[in-house]
C-alpha positions in Angstrom: 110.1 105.2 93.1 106.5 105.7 92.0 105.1 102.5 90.2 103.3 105.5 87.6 106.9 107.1 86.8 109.0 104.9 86.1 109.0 101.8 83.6 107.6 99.3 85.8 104.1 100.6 84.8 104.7 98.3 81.8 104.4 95.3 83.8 100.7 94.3 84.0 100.8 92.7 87.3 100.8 94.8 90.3 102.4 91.9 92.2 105.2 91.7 90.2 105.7 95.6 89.9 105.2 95.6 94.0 108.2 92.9 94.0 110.4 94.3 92.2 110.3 97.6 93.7 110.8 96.2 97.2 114.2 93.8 95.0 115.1 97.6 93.9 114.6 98.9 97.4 116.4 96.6 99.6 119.7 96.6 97.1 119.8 100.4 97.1 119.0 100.4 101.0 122.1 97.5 101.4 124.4 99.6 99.6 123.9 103.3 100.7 123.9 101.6 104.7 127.5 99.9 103.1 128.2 103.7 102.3 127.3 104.8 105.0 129.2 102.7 107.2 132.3 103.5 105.2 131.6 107.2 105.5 130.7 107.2 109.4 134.6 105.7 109.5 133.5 102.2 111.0 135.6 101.0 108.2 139.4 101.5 108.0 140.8 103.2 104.8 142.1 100.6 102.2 142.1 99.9 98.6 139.8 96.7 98.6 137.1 98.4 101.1 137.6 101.7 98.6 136.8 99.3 96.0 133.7 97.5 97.5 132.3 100.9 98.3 132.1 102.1 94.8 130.7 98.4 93.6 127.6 99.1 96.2 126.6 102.0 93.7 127.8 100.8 90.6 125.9 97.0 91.2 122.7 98.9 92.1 122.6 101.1 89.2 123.3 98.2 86.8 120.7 96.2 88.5 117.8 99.1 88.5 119.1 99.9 84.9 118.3 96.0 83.9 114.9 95.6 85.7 114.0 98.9 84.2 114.6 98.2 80.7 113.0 94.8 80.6 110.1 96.5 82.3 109.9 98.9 78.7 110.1 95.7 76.1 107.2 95.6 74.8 107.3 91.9 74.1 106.1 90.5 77.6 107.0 87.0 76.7 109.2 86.9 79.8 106.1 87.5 81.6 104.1 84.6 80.9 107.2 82.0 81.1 107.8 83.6 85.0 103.7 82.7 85.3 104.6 79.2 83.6 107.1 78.7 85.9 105.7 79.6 89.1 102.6 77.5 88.6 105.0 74.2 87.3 106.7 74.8 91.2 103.6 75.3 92.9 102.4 71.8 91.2 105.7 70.7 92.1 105.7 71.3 95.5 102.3 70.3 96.3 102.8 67.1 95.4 105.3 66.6 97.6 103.0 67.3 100.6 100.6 64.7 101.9 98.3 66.9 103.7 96.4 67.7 100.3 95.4 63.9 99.7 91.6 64.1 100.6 90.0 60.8 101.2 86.9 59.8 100.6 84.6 58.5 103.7 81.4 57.0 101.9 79.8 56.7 105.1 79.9 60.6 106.3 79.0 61.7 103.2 77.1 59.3 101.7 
């Protein structure tokens, strides 16, 4: 899971590569410790835990598959609306705090 591998070199902010790959690693982490759980026998044998164990590698591969490829488009429009949006909830939610209010004291600084 090398950043200079694999297509999340496309994406121009290391931030967002550096989230992504720890998104990518925690899912694959969740499911092989499901997996491994199942294997160590800590799980009794049914159809629905049978079932749940193959969706922790089937889930994972679809979601690496999907961050991978929209890492390759080369239109990076999604890009600048995730900036957009990030900056519209930071506005957002500093206005909700009070703290940032800076008053003016003509006599201290006057």
């Amino acid at each position: 899971m090398d950043v200079k591998f694999n297509p999340l070199k496309y994406i121009p902010d290391p931030s967002l590569q550096a989230y992504f790959m720890v998104v990518l690693f925690t899912v694959w982490s969740v499911s092989f410790g499901l997996i491994a759980t199942y294997h160590f026998g800590w799980l009794g044998y049914s159809i629905i835990t049978s079932i749940i164990v193959h969706l922790t590698i089937l889930i994972p591969i679809l979601v690496t598959n999907a961050v991978f490829v929209d890492a390759e488009r080369t239109g990076e429009t999604w890009l600048e609306e995730w900036n957009e949006e990030q900056s519209r909830y930071a506005l957002f939610v500093n206005r909700l705090k009070a703290k940032n209010l800076v008053r003016w004291n003509l006599d201290k600084e006057a």
